[in-house]
C-alpha positions as CSV (number, residue, x, y, z in Angstrom):
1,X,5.0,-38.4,7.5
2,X,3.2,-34.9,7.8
3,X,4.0,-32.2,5.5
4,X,2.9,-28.4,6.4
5,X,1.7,-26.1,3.6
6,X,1.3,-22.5,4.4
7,X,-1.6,-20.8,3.0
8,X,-1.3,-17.0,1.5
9,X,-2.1,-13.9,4.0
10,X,-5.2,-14.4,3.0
11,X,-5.9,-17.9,3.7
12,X,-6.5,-19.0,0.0
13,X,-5.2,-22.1,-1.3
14,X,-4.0,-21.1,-4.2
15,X,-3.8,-22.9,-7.7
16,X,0.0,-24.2,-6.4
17,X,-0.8,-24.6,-2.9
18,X,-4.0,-27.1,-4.0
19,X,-1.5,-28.9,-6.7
20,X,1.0,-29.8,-3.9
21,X,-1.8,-31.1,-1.7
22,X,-3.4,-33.1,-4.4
23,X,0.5,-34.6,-5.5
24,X,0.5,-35.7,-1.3
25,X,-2.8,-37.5,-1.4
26,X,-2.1,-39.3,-4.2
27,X,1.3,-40.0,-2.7
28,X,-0.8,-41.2,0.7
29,X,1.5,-38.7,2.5
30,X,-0.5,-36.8,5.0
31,X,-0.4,-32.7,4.9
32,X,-1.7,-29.8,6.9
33,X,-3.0,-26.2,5.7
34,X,-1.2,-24.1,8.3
35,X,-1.0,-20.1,8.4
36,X,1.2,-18.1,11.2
37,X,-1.9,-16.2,12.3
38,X,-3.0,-19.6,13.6
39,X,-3.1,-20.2,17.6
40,X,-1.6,-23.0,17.4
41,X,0.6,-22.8,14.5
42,X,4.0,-23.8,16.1
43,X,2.2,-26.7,17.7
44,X,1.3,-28.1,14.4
45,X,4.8,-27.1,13.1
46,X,6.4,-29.7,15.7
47,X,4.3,-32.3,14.9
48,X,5.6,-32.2,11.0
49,X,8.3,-33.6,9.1
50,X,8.4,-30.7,6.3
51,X,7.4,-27.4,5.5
52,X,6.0,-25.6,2.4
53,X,5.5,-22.1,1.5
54,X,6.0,-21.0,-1.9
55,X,6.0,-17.4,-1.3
56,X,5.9,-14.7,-4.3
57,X,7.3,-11.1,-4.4
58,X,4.2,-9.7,-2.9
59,X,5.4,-8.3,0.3
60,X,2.3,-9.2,2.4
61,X,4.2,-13.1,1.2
62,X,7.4,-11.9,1.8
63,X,6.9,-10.8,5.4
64,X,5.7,-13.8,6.5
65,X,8.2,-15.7,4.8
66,X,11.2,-14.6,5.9
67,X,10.1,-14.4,9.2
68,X,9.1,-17.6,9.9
69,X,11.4,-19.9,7.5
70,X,14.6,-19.2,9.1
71,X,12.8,-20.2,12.5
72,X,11.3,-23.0,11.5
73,X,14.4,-24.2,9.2
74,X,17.4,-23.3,11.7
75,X,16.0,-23.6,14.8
76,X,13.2,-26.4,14.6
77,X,15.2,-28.0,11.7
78,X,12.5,-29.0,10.2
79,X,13.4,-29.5,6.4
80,X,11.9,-26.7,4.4
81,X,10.4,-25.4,0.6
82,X,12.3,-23.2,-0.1
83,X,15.1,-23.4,2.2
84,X,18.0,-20.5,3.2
85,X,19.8,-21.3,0.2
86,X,17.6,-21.1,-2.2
87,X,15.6,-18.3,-0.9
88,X,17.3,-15.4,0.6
89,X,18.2,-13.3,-2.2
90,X,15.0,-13.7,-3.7
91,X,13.2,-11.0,-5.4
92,X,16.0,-8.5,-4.7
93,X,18.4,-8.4,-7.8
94,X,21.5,-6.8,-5.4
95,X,21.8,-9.6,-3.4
96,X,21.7,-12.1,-6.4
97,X,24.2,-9.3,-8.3
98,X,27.0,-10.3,-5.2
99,X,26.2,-13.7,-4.6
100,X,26.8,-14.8,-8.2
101,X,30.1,-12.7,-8.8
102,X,31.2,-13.9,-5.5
103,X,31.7,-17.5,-7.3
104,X,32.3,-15.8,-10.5
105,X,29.0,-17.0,-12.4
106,X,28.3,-14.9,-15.8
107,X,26.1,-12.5,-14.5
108,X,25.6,-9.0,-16.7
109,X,27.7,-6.4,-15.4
110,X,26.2,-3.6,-13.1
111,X,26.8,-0.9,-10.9
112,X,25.1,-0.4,-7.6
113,X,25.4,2.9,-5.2
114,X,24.1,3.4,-1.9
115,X,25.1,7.0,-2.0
116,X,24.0,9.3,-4.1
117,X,27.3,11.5,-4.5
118,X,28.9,8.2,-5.9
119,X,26.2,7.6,-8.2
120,X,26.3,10.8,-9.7
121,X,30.1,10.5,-10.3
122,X,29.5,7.3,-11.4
123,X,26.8,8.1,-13.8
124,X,28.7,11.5,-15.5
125,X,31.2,8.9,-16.7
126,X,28.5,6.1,-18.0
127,X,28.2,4.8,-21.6
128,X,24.5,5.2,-22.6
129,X,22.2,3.4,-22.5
130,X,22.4,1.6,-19.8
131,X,19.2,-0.3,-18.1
132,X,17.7,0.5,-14.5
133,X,16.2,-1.9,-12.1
134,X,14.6,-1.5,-9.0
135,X,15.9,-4.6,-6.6
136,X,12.2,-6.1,-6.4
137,X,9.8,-6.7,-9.2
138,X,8.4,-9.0,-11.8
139,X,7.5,-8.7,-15.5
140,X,9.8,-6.3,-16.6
141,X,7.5,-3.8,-14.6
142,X,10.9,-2.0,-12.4
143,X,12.3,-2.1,-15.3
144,X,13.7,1.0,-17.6
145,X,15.8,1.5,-20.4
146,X,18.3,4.8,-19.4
147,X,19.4,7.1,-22.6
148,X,20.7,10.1,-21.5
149,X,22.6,11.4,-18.4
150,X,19.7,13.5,-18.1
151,X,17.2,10.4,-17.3
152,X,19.6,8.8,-15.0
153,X,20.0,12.2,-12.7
154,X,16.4,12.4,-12.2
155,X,16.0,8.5,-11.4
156,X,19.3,8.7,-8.7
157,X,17.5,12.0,-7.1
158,X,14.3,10.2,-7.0
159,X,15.9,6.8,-5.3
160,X,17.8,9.0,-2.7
161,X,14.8,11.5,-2.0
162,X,11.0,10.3,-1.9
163,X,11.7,7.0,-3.1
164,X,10.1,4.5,-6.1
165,X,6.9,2.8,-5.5
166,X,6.5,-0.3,-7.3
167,X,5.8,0.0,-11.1
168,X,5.8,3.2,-10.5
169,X,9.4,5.0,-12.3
170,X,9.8,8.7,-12.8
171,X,10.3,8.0,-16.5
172,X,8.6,7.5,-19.1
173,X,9.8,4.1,-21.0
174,X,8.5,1.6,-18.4
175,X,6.3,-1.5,-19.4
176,X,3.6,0.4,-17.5
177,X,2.9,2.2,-20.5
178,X,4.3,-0.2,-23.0
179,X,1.7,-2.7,-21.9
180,X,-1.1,-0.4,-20.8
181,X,-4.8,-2.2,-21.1
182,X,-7.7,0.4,-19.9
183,X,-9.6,-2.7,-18.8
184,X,-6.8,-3.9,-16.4
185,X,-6.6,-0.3,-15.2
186,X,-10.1,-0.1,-14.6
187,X,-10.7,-3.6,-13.2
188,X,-7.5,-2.9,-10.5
189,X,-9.0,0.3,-9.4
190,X,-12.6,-1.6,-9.4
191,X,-10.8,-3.9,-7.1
192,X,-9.3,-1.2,-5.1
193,X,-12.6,0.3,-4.2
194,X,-13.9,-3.0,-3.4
195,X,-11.3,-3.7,-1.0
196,X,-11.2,0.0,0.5
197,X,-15.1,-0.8,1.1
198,X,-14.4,-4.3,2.6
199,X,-12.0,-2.2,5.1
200,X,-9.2,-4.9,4.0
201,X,-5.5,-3.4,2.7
202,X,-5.3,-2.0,-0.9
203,X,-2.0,-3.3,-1.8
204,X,-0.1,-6.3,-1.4
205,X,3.1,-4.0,-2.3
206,X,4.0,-1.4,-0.5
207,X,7.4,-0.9,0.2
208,X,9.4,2.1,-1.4
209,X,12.3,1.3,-2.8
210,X,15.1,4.1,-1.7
211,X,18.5,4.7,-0.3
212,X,20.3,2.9,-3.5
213,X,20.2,2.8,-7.4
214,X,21.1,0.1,-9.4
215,X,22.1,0.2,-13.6
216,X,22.9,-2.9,-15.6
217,X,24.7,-3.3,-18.6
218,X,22.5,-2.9,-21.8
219,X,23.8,-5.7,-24.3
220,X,22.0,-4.7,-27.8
221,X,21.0,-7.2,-30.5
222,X,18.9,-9.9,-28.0
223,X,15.5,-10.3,-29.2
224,X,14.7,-12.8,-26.5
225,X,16.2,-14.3,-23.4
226,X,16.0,-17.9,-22.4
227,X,14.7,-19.1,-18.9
228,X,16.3,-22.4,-17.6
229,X,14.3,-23.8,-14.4
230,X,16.8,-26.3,-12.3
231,X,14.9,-28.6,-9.8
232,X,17.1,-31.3,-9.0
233,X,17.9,-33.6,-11.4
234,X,15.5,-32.0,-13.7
235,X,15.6,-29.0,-16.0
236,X,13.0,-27.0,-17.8
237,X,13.0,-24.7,-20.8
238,X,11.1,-21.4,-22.5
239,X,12.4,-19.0,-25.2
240,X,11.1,-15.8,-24.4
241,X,10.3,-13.2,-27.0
242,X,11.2,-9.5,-26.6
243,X,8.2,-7.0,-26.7
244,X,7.3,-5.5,-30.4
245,X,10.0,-3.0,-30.5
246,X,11.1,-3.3,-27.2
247,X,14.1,-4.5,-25.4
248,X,12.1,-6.5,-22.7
249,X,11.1,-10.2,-22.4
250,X,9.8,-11.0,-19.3
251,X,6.2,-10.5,-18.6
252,X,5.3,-10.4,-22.7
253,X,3.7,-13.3,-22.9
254,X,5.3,-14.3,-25.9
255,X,6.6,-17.8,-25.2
256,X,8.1,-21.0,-27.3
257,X,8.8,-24.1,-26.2
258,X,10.2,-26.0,-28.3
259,X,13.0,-27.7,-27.1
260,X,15.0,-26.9,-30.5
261,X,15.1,-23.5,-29.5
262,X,16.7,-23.6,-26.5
263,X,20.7,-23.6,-26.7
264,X,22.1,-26.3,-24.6
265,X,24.7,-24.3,-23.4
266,X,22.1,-22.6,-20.9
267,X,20.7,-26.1,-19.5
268,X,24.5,-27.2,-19.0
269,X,25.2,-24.2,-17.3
270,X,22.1,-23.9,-15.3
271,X,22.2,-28.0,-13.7
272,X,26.1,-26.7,-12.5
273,X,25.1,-23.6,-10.9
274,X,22.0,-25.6,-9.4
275,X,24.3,-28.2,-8.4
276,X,27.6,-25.9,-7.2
277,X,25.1,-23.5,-5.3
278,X,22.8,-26.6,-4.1
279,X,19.8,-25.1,-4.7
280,X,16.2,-27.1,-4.7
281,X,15.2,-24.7,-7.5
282,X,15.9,-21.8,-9.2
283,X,14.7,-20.4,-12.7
284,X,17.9,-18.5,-14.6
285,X,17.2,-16.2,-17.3
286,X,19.7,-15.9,-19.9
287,X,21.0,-14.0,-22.6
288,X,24.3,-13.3,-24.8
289,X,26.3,-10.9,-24.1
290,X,28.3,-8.8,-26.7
291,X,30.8,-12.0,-27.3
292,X,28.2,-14.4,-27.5
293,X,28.5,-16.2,-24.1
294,X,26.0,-17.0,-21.9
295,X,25.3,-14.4,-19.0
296,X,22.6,-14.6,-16.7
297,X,20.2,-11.7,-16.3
298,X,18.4,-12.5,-13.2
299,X,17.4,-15.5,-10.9
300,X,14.4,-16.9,-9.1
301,X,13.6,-19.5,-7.0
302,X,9.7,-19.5,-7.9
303,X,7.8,-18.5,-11.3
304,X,4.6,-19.5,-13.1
305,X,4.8,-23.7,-12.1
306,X,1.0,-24.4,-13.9
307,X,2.6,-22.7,-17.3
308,X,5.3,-25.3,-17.4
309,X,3.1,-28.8,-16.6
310,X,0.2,-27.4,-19.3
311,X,2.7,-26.0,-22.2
312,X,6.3,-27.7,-22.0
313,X,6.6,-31.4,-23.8
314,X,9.3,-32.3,-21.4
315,X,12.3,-31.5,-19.5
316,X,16.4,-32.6,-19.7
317,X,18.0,-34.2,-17.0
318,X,21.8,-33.4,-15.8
319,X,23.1,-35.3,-19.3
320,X,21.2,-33.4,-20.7
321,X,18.9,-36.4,-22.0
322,X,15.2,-35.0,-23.3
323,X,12.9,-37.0,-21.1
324,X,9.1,-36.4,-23.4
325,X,6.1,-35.7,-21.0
326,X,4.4,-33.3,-19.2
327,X,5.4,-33.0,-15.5
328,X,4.6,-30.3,-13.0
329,X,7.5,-28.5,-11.0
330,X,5.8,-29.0,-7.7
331,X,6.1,-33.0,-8.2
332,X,10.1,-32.3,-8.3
333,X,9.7,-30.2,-5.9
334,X,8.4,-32.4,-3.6
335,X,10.5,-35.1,-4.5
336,X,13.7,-32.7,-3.9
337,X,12.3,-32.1,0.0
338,X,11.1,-35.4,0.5
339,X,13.9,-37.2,-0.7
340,X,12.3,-39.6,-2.5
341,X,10.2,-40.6,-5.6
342,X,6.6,-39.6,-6.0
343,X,3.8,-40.3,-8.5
344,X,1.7,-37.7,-10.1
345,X,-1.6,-37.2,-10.6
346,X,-3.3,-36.5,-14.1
347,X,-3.9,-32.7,-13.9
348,X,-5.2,-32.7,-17.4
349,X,-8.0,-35.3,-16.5
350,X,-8.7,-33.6,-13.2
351,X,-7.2,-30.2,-13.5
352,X,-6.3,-28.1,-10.2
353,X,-9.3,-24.7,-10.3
354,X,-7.4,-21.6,-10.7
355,X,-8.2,-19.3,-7.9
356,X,-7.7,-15.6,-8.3
């Protein structure tokens, strides 16, 4: 057996794609760094029984990665991580808006225009506030909290004109001020220089987000969401802390994981969307929504795998049965598109080198 692991546009092995390698040697299961640029990349592709390529939002990533998975999936039918399923409305919170009400899955309520007049009708009859997204984006950073009809003219003008860079909003409550550290500012433009001198690209986003404009429903009085992470039989959990004074969780930093905290009612959910949806993996955030019920907030295939085998004590399987221990996502992972059992290494003994 031969597994292919693509490497990012760069060619770095990053800190994930190094942990599946090392899970595969342990295993004895032979794998292959491969990248599309690569002469002979479809020649190696043939040759293997599986292909990896946990892509992020970035769109250098996401170029790549939807243009080659469908290919290699579909037509070469080579099994892949992540496959059609589970990946095609990643990263783009429209398509994860219609796929889940399709099948009627609690998913908070929102309102998406691709025209500007019908936005603007729309918007002179909304209940303030509501919350604006851009489709792509992580951490909170598209992410804006509406008040006034005023706020949402200007953002529906701006989507239908010029267009919104990423973590860049025309307003001014956004986590890039919320969260503003001078020495991230000035280390990121450092690095911009660096790379502008080096003749290599300055951003890794660069797509503008225009032609639509989508608002959510605000639900007050949630001071955290939860994140449920599905991978087969298998089933992960974080409470995750609002900002200080803000209505945000994601990208705060301010995690638990006690298992105590977390309200079964999410995992139980989470394994039977997983399981009616079949995909290999797929983090749910959660909230409650004005009745207390569970509604989902957003979805993604991917998130931060090293966080959950270094800080969660365990994970619940479809029972919902605690299982102590610490065990990394990719080793499910693995074990989903293999389809079979694997061992894992001890990371804490021999710990995976971060690369940034």
């Amino acid at each position: 057996m031969r597994i292919a692991i693509h490497l990012s546009p760069s060619r770095t092995a990053s800190q994930e794609f190094l942990t599946y390698e090392r899970i595969l040697q342990y295993n004895q299961i032979e794998s292959v760094r491969v990248h599309i640029d690569d002469i002979d990349f479809w020649d190696k592709i043939k040759e293997c029984d599986a292909f990896v390529f946990n892509w992020h939002h970035f769109d250098d990533q996401k170029q790549i990665a939807t243009t080659i998975l469908p290919v290699i999936e579909n037509e070469y039918q080579i099994k892949c991580f992540p496959d059609y399923k589970t990946s095609w409305h990643y990263d783009d919170k429209v398509k994860q808006y219609y796929l889940l009400k399709k099948y009627n899955i609690p998913i908070i309520e929102s309102w998406i225009f691709f025209n500007k007049s019908d936005a603007l009708n729309w918007l002179s009859t909304a209940k303030f506030p509501v919350v604006f997204k851009l489709k792509s984006g992580a951490g909170s950073l598209n992410v804006a909290l509406v008040r006034t009809f005023s706020e949402g003219r200007k953002l529906i003008l701006k989507m239908f004109t010029s267009g919104a860079h990423y973590g860049k909003l025309p307003i001014k409550d956004t986590t890039a001020s919320v969260d503003f550290n001078l020495y991230k500012y000035a280390r990121r433009i450092l690095g911009n220089v660096v790379r502008k001198i080096k003749e290599e690209g300055r951003y890794r986003i660069w797509a503008i987000n225009m032609g639509y404009v989508m608002f959510q429903k605000f639900i007050p009085n949630n001071f955290h969401d939860t994140r449920i992470i599905v991978i087969g039989n298998h089933a992960y959990g974080e409470k995750r802390l609002n900002r200080e004074n803000d209505f945000r969780a994601s990208g705060g930093g301010r995690l638990i994981f006690d298992k105590e905290e977390i309200d079964l009612q999410f995992v139980k959910l989470a394994f039977e969307i997983s399981k009616k949806m079949k995909f290999q993996s797929m983090a749910y955030d959660f909230m409650y929504d004005v009745d207390g019920s569970p509604v989902i907030c957003e979805i993604s295939y991917t998130f931060p795998h090293q966080l959950f085998y270094e800080k969660c004590p365990g994970h619940w399987d479809e029972n919902l049965v605690w299982h102590e221990g610490n065990y990394s996502p990719q080793l499910f992972e693995l074990e989903i598109l293999l389809g079979t059992d694997l061992l894992q290494p001890d990371f804490f003994k021999n710990p995976i080198p971060k690369v940034y």
